[in-house]
N, C-alpha and C positions, 0 to 999 in steps of 0.2 A: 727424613722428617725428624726434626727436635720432640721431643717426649719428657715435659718437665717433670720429676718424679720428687713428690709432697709426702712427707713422714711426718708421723704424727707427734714428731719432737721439735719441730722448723717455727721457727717461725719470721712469717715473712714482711715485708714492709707491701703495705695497702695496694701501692703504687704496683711494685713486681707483680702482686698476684692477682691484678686485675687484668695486666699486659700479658701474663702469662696465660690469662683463663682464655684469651685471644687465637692462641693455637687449637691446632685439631683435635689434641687430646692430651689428658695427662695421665700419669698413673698412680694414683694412692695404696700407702701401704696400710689406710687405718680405713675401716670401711665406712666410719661413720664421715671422715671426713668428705668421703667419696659421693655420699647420698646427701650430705648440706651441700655440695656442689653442684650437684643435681637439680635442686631445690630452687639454688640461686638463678639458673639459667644459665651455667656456665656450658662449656665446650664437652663432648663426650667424655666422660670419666672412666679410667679402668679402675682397680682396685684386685690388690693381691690376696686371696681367698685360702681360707685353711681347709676348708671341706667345699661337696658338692652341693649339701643341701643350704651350707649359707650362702652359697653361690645365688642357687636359686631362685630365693628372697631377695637378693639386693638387686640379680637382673629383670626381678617382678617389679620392684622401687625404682626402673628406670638407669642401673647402669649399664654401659654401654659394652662392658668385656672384661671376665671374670678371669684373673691370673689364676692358673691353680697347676699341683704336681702334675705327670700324665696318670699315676695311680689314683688323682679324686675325681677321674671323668665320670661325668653321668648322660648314659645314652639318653636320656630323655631332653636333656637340653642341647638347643642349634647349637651347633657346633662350631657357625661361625662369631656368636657368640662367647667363645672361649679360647684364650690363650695358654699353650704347654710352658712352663718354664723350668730349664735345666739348669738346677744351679752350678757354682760355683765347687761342689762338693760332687757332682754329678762329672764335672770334665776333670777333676781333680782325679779321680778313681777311675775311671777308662778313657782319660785322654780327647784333647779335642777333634780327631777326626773320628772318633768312634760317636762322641757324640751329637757330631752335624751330621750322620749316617742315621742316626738315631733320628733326628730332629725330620731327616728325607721322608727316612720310610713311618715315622709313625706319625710325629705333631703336624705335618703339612698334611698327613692322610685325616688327620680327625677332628685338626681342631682349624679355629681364623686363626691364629697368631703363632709364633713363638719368639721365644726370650732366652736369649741365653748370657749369662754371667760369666763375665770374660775378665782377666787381666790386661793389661797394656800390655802383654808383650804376647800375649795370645790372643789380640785385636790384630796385633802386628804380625802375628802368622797366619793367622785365617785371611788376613789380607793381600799375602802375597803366592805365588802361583805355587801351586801344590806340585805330587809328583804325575799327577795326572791332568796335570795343563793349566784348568784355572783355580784360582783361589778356593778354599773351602769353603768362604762366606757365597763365593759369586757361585758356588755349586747350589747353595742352598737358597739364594734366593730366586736362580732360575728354575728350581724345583716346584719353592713357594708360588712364583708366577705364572706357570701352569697349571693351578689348581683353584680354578673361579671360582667363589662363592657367593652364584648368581649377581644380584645387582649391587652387591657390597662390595664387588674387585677381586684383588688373587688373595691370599693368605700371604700377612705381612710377617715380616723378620723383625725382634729387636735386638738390641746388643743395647745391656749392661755394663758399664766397668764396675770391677770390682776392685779390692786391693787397694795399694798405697797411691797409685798411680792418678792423676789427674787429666781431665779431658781437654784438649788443646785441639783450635780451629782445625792445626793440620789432623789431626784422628777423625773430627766430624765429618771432614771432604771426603777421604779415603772410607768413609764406612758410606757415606753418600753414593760416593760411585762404583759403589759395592750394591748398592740396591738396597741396604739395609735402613734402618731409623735409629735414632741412640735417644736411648734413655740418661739424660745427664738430671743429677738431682738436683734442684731447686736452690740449694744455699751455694751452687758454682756458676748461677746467671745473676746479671744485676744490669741495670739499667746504668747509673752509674758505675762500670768493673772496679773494683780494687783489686789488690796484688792475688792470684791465684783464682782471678773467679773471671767468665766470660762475660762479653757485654750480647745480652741478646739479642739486639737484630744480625749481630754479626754472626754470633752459631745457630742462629735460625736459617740463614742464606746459607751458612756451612752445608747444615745438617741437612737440608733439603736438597742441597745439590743445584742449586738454583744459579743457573747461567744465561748470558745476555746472544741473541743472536744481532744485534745493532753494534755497528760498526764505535758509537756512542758508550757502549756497555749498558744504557738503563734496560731495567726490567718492564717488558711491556704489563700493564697492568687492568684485570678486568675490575669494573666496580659493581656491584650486584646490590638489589636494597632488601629486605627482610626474605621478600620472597622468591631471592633471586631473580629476579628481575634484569636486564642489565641496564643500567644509567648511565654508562659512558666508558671510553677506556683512557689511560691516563699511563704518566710511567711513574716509578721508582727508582731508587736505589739504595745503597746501604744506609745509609744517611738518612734519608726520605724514610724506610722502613723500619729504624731506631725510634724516629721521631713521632710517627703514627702509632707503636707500640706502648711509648712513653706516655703519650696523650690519650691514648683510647680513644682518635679521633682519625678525619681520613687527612692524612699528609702525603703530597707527593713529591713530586720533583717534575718543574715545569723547564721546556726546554730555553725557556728567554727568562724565567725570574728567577731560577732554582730551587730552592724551598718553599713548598707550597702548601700552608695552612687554607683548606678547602674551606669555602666562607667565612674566611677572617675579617673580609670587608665586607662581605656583601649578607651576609647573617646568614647563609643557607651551609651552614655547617654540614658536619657528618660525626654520629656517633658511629665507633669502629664495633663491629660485632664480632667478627672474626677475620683472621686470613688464613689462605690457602696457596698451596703448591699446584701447578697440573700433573697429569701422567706423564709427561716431558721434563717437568722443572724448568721450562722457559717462558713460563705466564704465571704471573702472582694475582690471586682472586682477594680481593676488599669485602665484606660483607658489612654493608652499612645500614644505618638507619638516617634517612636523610632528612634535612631540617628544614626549615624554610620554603622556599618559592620551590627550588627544583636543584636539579644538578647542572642543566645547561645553564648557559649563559644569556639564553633565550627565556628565562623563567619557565623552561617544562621541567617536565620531572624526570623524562631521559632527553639523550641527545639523539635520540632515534624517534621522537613524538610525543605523546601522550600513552599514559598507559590505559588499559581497555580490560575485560574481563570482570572478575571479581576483585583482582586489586585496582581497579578505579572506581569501584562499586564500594569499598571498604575507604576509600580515600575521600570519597564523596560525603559518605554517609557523616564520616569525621567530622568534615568541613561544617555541615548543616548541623551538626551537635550544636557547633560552638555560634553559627553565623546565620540559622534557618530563619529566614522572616516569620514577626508576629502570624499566627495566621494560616502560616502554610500549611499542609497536613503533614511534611514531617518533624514540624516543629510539634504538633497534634500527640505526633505518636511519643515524641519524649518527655512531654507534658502528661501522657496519659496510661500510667501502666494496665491499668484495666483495657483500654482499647486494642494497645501494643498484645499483650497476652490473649483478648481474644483474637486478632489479627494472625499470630502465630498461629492457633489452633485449628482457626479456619485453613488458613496453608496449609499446611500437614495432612491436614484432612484432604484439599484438595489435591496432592502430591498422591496421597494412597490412594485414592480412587484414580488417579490418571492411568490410563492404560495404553494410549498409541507415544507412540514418539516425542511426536512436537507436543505433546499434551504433557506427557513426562519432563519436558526441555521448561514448558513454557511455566506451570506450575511449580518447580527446582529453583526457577529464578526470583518469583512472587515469593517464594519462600527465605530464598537466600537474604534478600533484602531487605525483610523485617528483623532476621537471626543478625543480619549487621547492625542492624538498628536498634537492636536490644545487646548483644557485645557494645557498639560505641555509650551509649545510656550507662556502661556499669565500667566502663575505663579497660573495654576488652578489645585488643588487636587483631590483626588478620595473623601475627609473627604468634601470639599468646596460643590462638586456637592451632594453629600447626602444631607448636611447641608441644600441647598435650598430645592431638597428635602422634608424635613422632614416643611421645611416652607411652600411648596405649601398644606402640606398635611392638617396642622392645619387653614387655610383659609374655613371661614365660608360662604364668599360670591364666587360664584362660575360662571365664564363668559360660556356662550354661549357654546365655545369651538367650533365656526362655523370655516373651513379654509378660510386665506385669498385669495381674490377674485381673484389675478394674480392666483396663484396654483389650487382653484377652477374653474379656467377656464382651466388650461392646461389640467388638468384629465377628462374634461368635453368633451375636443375636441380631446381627446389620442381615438384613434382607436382600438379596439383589435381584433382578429378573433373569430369567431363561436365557441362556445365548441362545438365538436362533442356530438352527441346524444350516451344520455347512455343508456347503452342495463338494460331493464326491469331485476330485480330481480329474474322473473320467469323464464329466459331464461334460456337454457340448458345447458349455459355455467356456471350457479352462480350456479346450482346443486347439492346438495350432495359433498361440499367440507366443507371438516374438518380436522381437526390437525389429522394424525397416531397416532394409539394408540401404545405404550410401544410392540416391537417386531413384530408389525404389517408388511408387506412387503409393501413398497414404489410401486406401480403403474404407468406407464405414462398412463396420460387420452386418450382416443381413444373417438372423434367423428364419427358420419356416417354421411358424405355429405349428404345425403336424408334429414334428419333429421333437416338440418341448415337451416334458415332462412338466406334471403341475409345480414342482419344485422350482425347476427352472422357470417359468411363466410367471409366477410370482417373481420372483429377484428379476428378471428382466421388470417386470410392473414397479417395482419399489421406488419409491422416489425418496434423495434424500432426508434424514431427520433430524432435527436443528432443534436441541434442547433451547427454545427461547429461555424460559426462567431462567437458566444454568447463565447466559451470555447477560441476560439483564440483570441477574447478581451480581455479576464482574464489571457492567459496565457502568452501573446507577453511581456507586464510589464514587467513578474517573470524575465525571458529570459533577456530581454535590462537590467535590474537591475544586472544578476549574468553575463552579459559580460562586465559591466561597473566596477560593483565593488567586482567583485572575491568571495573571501571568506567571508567576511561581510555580501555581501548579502544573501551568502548558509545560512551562520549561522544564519544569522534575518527571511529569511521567513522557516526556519526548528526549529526556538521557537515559530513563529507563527501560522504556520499548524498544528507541531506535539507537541507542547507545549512543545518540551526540548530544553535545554539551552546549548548548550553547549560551550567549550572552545576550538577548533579544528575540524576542518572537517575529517583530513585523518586518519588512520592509517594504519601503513606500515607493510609486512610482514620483516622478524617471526612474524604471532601472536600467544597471551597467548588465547589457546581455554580453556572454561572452562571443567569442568568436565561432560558429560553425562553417561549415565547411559548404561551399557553394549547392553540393547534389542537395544536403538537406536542407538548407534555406528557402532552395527551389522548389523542393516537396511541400515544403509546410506552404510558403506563399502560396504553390497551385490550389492548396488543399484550402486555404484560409478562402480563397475566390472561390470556390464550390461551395465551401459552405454556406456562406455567405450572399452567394445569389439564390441560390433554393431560399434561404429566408427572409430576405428582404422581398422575395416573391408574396410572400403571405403576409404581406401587410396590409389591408385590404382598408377604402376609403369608409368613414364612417358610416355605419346605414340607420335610416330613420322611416318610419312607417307607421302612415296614419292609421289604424286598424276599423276605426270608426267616426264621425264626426267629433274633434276635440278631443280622440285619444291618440296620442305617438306611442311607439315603442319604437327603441334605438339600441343600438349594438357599436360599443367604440372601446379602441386596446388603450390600454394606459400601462406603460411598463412599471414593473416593480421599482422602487424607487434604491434599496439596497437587497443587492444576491448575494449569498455563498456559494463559491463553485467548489467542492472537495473534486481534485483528482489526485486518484490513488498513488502511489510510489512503489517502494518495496525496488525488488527485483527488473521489476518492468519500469521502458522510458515510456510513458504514454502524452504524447502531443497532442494525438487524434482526442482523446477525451477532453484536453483542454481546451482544444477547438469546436468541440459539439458543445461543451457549456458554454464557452464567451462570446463564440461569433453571436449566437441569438442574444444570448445578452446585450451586447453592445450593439442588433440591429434593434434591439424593441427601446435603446433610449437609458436605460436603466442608471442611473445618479452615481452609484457607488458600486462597483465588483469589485469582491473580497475571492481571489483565489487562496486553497487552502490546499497544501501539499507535503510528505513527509520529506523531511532533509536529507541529503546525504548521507556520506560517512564522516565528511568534513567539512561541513554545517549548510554549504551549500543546496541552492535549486538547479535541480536539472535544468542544461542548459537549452533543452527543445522547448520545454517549457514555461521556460523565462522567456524566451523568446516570442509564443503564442501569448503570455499574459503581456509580452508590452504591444503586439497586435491589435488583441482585440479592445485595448484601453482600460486593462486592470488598474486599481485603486490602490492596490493594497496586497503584496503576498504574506501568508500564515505559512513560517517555517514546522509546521508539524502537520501529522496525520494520526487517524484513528479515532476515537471517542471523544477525546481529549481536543481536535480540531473542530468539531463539532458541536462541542458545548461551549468553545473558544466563541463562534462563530454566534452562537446561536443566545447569548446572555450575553454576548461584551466582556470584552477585559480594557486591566489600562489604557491597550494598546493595539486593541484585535475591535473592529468595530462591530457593532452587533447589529445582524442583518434581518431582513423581513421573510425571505425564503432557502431552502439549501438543497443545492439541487446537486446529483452526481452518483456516481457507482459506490462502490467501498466495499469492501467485507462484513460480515456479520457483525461485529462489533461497531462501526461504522452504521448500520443498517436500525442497530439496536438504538444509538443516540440517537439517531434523526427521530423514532418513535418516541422517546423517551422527553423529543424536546417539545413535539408536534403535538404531545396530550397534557404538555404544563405552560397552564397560560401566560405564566410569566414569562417564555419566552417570546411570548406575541407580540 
């Protein structure tokens, strides 16, 4: 690996030491310039240290790896941490195989790095095979690379030149394939070379040992976006990798155009962040920040899909900064820092009280999405918060980490109730319970009252408990949000809950059903004529009755004129429920059926269930599910019509809107 090394007498052109700060790492001999480097966001910084305690300090200020004698070690700092370095005065005085013996048994035992300050012509011996078979360098880096330093890799080798001698492509190769990295100084790279000085992309390919396994010679190349991500792979080569360094942009080399400025035409550039080498030297890694529409040619932002997690959740949030409709709530929240901040507080709050799992999972997420939303609000990235990050993480001195004392008094005086007592292991309720084996018959358990202890008799008696306030604080929001702002908000909390994006809530009959497969066609048909006759059974001729001279009473159906059918999604295909709300729908006459369903992963309706809503003569499908489908339904949006009754299963929060819609007359 190239190791560009910055003295505090250099000085460089704008252009070098931006291409330079590209690389993995450099090494300063001035510390202050090491911590402005720091500062800037540049590439890991070393820096050559006179003692151990200013060491320290500067690896507490985020540097990455403190040069110092083996006499200023300080057991208190990681080890991997710090690099030995033997000078030039060190091999001078016992010679260079005493001091690669030295460099075995001590600096690979203590420290991450070593350095050692070499002449040309004692690069040139350590490079070639010793009296004991292989070279001195290749002794020591095979040393170095059995001694991991957990997830940071083996302990690396560097070589200095010292002396009158100057550094030349072929010395880069051979310490390359030595295992080792070279520390070449800064005022002998140039983007432009003149006479005595290298061109860097070329001793960058030197120094890293970087070979082509293609018959072609290009370097296959991964592209990666802030947060590693991968966007596509692409190739290089010398040429191609000059040019990208030059520019601080992503350049590659296309097999049909050749030179290839990444969105020159099409505006989806690449800011270059860094590159890298693999543990092979036959894959060159891009780290980019990517501009525009995306990387493919498709307008995504990989050529492998869309992305998902918290980096589409950070890319979204962006979007809606600059693009959120008047109206929407999260236009609300960047309009509203009072809102935004109590909205955080509330999160947090509901994060510390979560205690099961999905309660922990589900609360993490409500939280994460406002903290994006308050980073985008102040010009803060998902690359910005890593970045600290990765600075708390190199911090050698370490606080207390006690909470402050307003919050340690709130949680101190928060009250909570009694767990209930847990029933002992031995009870006869934890019993001989295990997974069925493979065709085994399924059992319900049967207790004998005799047999229970009032312990037990209770907790069999208990019946679920379903904090309502708790679900209608969470879900009253969803509700005021989709009667406020219609469609915006189906579509933002249905990429939030169900993580798809989509472009449109409705879709209107004719639908395109896809293709199922003859058994389940046949199922559903059979199953649609069962339903279907039991209920057109109950349709009974009007009745009218005189009760007494001049009075009637009469009894006659008139179907609802528009239904919402919610059938749930999730994990489960459910037909059968779409068939228990639209068959009756569609025998009792009903004007307008509004099915209401969660989407896919890729934005799609199940297709059993596309299938039972073109059956039964649905109206209208509602790409979403949950609260958010139900106040969809239940108030009207642009594009969602808004119906007289809402009938269907759903989960608690589901259960909670329907309440919530059925005691506000405005939705009648």
């Amino acid at each position: 690996m190239l190791v560009p090394k910055i003295t505090s007498t250099l000085t460089l052109d704008p252009s070098l030491q931006q291409a330079l700060s590209l690389l993995p790492f450099t090494l300063y001999t001035d510390e202050q310039q090491a911590v402005a480097s720091i500062e800037s966001g540049y590439a890991s910084a070393w820096a050559d240290i006179a003692s151990a305690a200013q060491a320290k300090d500067l690896l507490n200020s985020g540097l990455s790896v403190a040069v110092l004698a083996p006499t200023q070690l300080d057991a208190t700092i990681d080890t991997s941490r710090i690099a030995f370095r033997y000078s030039a005065a060190d091999v001078a005085a016992h010679g260079l195989k005493s001091i690669v013996e030295c460099a075995i048994a001590e600096g690979v035992q203590r420290a991450g790095a070593v350095v050692l300050e070499l002449t040309a012509d004692q690069i040139n011996e350590a490079t070639l095979l010793a009296d004991g078979g292989k070279p001195l360098l290749v002794q020591l880096v095979n040393a170095a690379s059995a001694k991991l330093l957990g997830t940071d890799g083996p302990v690396r080798v560097l070589v200095e030149l010292v002396g009158d001698g100057s550094w030349t492509i072929g010395m880069l190769s051979r310490l390359a394939g030595a295992g080792a990295d070279a520390v070449v100084s800064a005022d002998q790279l140039a983007l432009d070379p003149q006479e005595g000085q290298l061109a860097l992309g070329e001793a960058f390919i030197a120094a890293s040992g970087l070979v082509s396994d293609r018959a072609d010679g290009l370097f296959t190349t991964v592209v990666v976006d802030e947060q590693r991500v991968c966007l596509g792979v692409v190739y290089s080569n010398a040429a191609s990798v000059a040019a990208a360094l030059a520019a601080a942009q992503g350049v590659y080399w296309s097999r049909k155009r050749g030179l290839w400025h990444k969105g020159a035409t099409s505006g989806a550039t690449q800011t270059l962040l860094s590159v890298a080498v693999d543990c092979d030297s036959d894959v060159l890694s891009f780290r980019v920040r990517q501009n525009g529409a995306g990387f493919c040619h498709h307008n995504t932002r990989t050529c492998f899909g869309p992305v998902a997690g918290i980096s589409q959740l950070a890319q979204v949030v962006a979007e809606r900064r600059d693009n959120a409709p008047e109206g929407s709530y999260t236009r609300r929240l960047f309009g509203d820092e009072q809102l935004l901040r109590a909205k955080l507080l509330e999160e947090a709050t509901e994060l510390a009280d979560a205690s099961s799992k999905s309660d922990v999972a589900f609360e993490a997420a409500d939280l994460l999405y406002f903290v994006m939303v308050k980073c985008a609000a102040h010009g803060v990235t998902l690359a910005d918060i890593e970045r600290s990050l990765d600075l708390k993480h190199r911090k050698v001195v370490r606080r207390p980490g006690n909470a402050k004392p307003q919050f340690a008094a709130a949680v101190a005086s928060a009250t909570k109730p009694e767990a209930p007592s847990a029933i002992a292991r031995t009870s006869i309720l934890s019993a001989d319970i295990r997974p069925a084996q493979p065709g085994e018959q399924i059992r319900m358990r049967v207790y004998a009252d005799s047999e229970l202890t009032t312990v037990e008799r209770d907790a069999l008696q208990q019946r679920p408990i379903i904090d309502s306030e708790e679900i209608m604080r969470r879900v009253r929001p969803i509700v005021d949000a989709v009667r406020a702002n219609g469609d915006a908000a189906v579509l933002e909390f249905t990429a939030k809950f169900d993580r798809v994006k989509l472009d449109h809530t409705v879709i209107r009959a004719p639908f395109e059903v896809p293709a199922l497969s003859d058994a389940v066609r046949a199922a559903i048909d059979q199953a649609y004529s069962n339903v279907h006759a039991f209920h057109s059974a109950q349709l009974g001729a009007d009745t009218c009755i005189e009760t007494m001279p001049g009075v009637k009473c009469s009894r006659f159906s008139r179907a609802i004129e528009r239904v919402g059918l919610y059938v749930p999604g999730g994990t489960a295909v459910l037909p059968s429920s779409a068939l228990m709300l639209g068959v009756p729908a569609q025998v009792a006459g009903c004007r307008e059926i509004v099915l209401a369903t969660p989407p896919r992963s890729d934005g799609s309706i199940v297709p059993e269930v596309l299938y039972v809503a073109h059956k039964v003569g649905a109206t209208a499908i509602v790409k979403a599910g949950g609260a958010q489908a139900i106040a969809a339904m239940a108030y009207g949006t642009e594009t969602v019509p808004k119906v007289d009754k809402i009938c269907g299963p759903g989960n608690q929060y589901v259960t909670a809107a329907k309440m919530l819609a059925q005691n506000d007359t405005a939705a009648m």
